[in-house]
C-alpha positions as CSV (number, residue, x, y, z in Angstrom):
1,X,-21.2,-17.7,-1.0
2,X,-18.7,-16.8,1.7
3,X,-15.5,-17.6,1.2
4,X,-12.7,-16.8,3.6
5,X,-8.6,-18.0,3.7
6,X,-7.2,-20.0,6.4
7,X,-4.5,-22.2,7.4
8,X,-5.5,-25.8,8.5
9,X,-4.2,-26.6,12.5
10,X,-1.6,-28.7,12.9
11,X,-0.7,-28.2,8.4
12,X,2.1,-26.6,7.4
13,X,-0.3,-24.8,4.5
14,X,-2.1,-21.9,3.4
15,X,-5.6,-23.0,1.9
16,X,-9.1,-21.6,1.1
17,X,-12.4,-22.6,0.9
18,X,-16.9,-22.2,1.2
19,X,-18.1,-21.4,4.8
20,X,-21.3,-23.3,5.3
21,X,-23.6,-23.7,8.4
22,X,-21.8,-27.2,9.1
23,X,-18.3,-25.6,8.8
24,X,-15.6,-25.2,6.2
25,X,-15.1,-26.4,3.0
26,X,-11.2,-26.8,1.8
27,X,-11.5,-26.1,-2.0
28,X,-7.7,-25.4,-1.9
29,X,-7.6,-28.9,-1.4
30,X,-8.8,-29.5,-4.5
31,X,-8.0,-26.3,-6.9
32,X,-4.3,-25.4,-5.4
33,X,-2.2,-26.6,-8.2
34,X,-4.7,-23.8,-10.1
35,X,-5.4,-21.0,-7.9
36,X,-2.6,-20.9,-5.3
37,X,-5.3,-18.7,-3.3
38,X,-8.8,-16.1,-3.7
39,X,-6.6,-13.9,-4.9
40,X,-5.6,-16.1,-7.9
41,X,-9.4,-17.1,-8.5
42,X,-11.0,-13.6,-8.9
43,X,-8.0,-13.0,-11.0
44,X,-8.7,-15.9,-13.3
45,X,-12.6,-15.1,-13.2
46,X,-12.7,-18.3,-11.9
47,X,-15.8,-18.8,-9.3
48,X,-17.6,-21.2,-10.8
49,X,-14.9,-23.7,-10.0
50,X,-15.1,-22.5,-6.4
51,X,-19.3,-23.1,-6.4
52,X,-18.7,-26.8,-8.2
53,X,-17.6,-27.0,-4.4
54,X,-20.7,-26.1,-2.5
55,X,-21.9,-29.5,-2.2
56,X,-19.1,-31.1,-0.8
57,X,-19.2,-32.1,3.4
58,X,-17.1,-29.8,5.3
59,X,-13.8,-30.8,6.2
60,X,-13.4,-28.3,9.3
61,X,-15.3,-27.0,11.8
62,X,-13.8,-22.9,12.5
63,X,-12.4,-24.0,15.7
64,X,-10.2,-26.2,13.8
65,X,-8.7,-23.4,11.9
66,X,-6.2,-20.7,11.9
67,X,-7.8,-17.6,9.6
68,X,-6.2,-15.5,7.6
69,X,-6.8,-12.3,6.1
70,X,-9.6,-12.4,3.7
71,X,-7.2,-11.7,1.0
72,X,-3.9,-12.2,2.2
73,X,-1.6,-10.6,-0.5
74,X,-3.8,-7.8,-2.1
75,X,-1.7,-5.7,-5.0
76,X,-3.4,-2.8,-2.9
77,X,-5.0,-2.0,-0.1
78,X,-7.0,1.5,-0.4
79,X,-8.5,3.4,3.0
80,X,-10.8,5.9,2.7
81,X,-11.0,8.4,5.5
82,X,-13.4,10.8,6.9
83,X,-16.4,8.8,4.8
84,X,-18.9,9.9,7.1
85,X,-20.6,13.0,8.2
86,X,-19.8,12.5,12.0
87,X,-16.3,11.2,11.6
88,X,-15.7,14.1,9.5
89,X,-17.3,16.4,12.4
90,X,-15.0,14.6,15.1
91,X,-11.8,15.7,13.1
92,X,-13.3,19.6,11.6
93,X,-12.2,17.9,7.8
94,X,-13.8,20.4,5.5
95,X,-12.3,18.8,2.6
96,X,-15.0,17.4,0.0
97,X,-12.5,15.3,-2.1
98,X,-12.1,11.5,-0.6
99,X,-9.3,11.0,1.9
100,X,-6.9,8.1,0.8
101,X,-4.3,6.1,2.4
102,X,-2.6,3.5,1.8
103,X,-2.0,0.3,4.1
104,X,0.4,-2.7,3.4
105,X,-0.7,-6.2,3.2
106,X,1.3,-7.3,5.8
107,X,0.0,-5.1,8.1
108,X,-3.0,-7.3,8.4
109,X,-4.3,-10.0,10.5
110,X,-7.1,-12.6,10.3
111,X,-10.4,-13.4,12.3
112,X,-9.8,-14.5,15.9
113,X,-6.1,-13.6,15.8
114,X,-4.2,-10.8,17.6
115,X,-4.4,-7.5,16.9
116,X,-0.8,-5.7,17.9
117,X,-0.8,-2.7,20.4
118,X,2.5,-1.4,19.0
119,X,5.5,-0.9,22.0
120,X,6.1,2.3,20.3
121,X,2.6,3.7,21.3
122,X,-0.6,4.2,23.6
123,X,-3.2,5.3,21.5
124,X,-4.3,2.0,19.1
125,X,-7.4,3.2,18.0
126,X,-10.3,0.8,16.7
127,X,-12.4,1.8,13.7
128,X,-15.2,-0.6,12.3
129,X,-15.1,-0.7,8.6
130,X,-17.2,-2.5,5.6
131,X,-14.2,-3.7,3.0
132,X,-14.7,-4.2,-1.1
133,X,-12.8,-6.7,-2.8
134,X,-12.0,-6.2,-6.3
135,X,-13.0,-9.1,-8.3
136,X,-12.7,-7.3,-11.8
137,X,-9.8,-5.6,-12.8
138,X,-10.2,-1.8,-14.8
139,X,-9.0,1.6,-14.7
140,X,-10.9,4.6,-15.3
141,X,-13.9,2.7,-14.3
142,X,-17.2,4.6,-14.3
143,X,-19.6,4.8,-11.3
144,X,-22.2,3.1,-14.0
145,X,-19.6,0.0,-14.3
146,X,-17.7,0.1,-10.7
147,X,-20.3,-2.4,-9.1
148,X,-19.4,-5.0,-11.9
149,X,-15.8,-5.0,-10.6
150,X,-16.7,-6.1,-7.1
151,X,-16.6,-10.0,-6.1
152,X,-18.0,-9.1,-2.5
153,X,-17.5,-7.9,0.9
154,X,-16.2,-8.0,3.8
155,X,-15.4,-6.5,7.8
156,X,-12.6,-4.5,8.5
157,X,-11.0,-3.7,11.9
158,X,-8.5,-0.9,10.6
159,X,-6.7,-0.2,13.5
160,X,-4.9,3.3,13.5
161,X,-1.8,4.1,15.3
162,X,-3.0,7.6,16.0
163,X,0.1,9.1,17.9
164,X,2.1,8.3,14.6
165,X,-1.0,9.3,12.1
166,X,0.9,12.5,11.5
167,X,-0.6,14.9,9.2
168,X,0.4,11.7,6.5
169,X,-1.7,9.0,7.4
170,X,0.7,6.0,6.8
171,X,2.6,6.3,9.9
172,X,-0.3,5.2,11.8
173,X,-2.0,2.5,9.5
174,X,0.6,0.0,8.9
175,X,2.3,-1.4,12.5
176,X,2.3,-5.3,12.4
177,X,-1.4,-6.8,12.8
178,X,-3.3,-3.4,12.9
179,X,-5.5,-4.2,10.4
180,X,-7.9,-7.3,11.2
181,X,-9.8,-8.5,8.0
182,X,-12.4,-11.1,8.0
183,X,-14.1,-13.6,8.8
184,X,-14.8,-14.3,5.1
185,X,-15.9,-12.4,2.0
186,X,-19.8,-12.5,1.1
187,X,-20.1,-12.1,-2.9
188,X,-21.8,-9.5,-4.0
189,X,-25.1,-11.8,-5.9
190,X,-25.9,-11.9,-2.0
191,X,-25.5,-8.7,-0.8
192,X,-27.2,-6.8,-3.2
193,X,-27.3,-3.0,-1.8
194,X,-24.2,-2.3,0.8
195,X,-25.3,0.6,1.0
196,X,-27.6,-0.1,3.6
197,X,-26.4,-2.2,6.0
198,X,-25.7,-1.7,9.8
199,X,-21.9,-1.3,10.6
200,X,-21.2,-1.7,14.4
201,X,-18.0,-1.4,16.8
202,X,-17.5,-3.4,20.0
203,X,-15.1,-3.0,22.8
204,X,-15.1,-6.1,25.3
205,X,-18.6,-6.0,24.5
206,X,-19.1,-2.3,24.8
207,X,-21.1,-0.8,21.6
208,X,-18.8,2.1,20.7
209,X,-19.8,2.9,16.9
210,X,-23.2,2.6,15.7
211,X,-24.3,3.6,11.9
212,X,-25.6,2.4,8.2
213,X,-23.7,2.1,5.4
214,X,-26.0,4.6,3.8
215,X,-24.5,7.2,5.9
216,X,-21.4,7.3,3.5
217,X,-20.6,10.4,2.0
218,X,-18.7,9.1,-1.1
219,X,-20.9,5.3,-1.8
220,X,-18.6,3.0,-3.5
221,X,-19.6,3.4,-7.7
222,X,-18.0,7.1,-7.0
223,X,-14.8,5.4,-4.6
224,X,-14.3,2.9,-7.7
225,X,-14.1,5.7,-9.6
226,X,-11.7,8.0,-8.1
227,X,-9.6,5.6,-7.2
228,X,-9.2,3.8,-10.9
229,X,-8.9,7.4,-12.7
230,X,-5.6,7.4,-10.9
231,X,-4.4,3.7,-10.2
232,X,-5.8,0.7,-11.8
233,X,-7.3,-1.8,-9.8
234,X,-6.7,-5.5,-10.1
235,X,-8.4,-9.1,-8.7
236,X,-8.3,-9.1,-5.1
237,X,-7.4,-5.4,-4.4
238,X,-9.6,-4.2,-1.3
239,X,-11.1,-0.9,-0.5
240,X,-12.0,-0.1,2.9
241,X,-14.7,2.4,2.8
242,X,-14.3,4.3,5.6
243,X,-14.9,4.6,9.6
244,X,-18.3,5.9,11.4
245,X,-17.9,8.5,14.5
246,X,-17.4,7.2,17.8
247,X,-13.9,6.3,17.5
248,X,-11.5,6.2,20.6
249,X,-9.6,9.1,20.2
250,X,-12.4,11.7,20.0
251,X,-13.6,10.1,23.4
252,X,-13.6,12.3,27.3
253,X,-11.5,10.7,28.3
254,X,-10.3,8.9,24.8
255,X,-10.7,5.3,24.5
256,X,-7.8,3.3,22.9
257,X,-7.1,-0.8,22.8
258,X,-5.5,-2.2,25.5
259,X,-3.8,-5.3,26.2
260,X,-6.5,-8.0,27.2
261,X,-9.4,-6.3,25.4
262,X,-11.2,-7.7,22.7
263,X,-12.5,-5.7,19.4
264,X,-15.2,-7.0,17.0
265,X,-16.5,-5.4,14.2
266,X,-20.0,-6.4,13.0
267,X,-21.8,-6.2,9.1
268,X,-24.9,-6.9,8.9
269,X,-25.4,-9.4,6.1
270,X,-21.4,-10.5,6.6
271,X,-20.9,-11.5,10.4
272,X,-18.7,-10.4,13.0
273,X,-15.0,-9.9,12.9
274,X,-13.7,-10.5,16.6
275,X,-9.8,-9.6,17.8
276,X,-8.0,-10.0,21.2
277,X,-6.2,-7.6,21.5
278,X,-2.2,-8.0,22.9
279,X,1.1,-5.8,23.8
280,X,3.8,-6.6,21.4
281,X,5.7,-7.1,24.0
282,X,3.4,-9.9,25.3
283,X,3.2,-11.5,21.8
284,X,6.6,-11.3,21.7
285,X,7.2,-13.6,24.4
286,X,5.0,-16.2,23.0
């Protein structure tokens, strides 16, 4: 299934539902007054009341929608730098261990929203990402076990602020709608190996990163891992596995978003995640 969050046009409500080939499906609708949102159905282990749904006509066609982040309101959000070989090149990073950061929820933004250029800088850099979602809950969760926890997948624009990514990451991975996540969430019974799918960047239809999911250096049994020795992981926690090379910022002369551009980020087997990209100070006047 793909299933993705969104708020009706012209409805004062948040909602969720089944993306089909004639549009979307609001289970929300329906389910609500059970599971206020995805979030609440991976924690209640509760997909097979979202499938009873597959059936149904759509009720919207995507035009007729305002996304929202996959999963809105995630406990935690987990990035995982420098997760492949020319990434890690790009930057000299000789350090084996994963490289963590954190970024807020409310730092996000859905499909065909804005991303925010902050005022405060001139280097918004775009990285293409494949994102977990936790659909299982568990700490100290073996690589054998960690694909058991995973509901699905998902794109990832994570946007970094890079004249604020000191030598602590955070600065420069949680501005305002920096991190674009979306269109929907595939689950996992139909993406059977992520670890081998194309990952691709485009800026205003310029390919700018190009590489497999099989090119990560720390695959995501041995992220689940890591990650829940030290911090349990609930329903509807994401992971975002980490950028390919090519990014802006390593660019002669570098390459950062503009106001006016337009980033998508492309899965194979998921879809394509595609951004405008605007000033605050333009957004703000809206």
């Amino acid at each position: 299934m793909r299933l993705t969050s969104f708020i009706p046009l012209g409805e004062n409500r948040k909602s969720y539902g089944i993306v089909t080939e004639k549009g979307i499906i609001d289970v929300g609708r329906h389910l609500a007054y059970q599971y206020a949102d995805l979030k609440a159905v991976l924690a209640a282990n509760a997909m097979p009341s979202i499938q009873a749904f597959c059936n149904f006509p759509a009720n919207y066609l995507p035009k007729e929608v305002s996304f929202l982040p996959v999963i809105d309101n995630p406990n935690k959000i987990f990035g995982v730098g420098m997760n492949y070989q020319e990434k890690r090149h790009e930057f000299n990073e000789a350090n084996p261990a994963p490289t963590l950061f954190i970024r807020f929820a409310d730092s996000q933004t859905g499909h065909n929203d804005f991303v925010l250029k902050p005022t405060q800088s001139n280097e918004l850099d775009y990285e293409g990402e494949l994102a977990i979602v936790i659909g299982k809950a568990g700490k100290n969760i073996s690589q054998q076990e960690a694909m058991s926890h995973v509901a699905g997948y998902s794109c990832y624009m994570d946007g970094s602020v890079r004249d604020w990514q000191h030598s602590w990451f955070t600065a420069g991975k949680n501005w305002p709608k920096t991190g674009a996540f979306g269109p929907w969430l595939v689950t996992s019974d139909e993406l059977p190996d992520p670890h081998d799918l194309a990952i691709e960047t485009y800026l205003n239809g310029r390919k700018v990163q190009d590489a497999r999911t099989s090119g990560m250096i720390h695959q995501i049994p041995a992220l689940i891992e890591y990650i829940s020795t030290f911090s349990a992981l609930s329903a509807g926690d994401v992971i975002l596995t980490g950028s390919p090379g090519g990014v802006g910022k390593k660019r002669t002369p570098p390459l950062f978003l503009q106001d006016g551009d337009t980033v998508e980020v492309y899965v194979e087997g998921i879809g394509t995640l595609r951004n405008a990209v605007r000033s605050a100070e333009t957004y703000a006047d809206h």
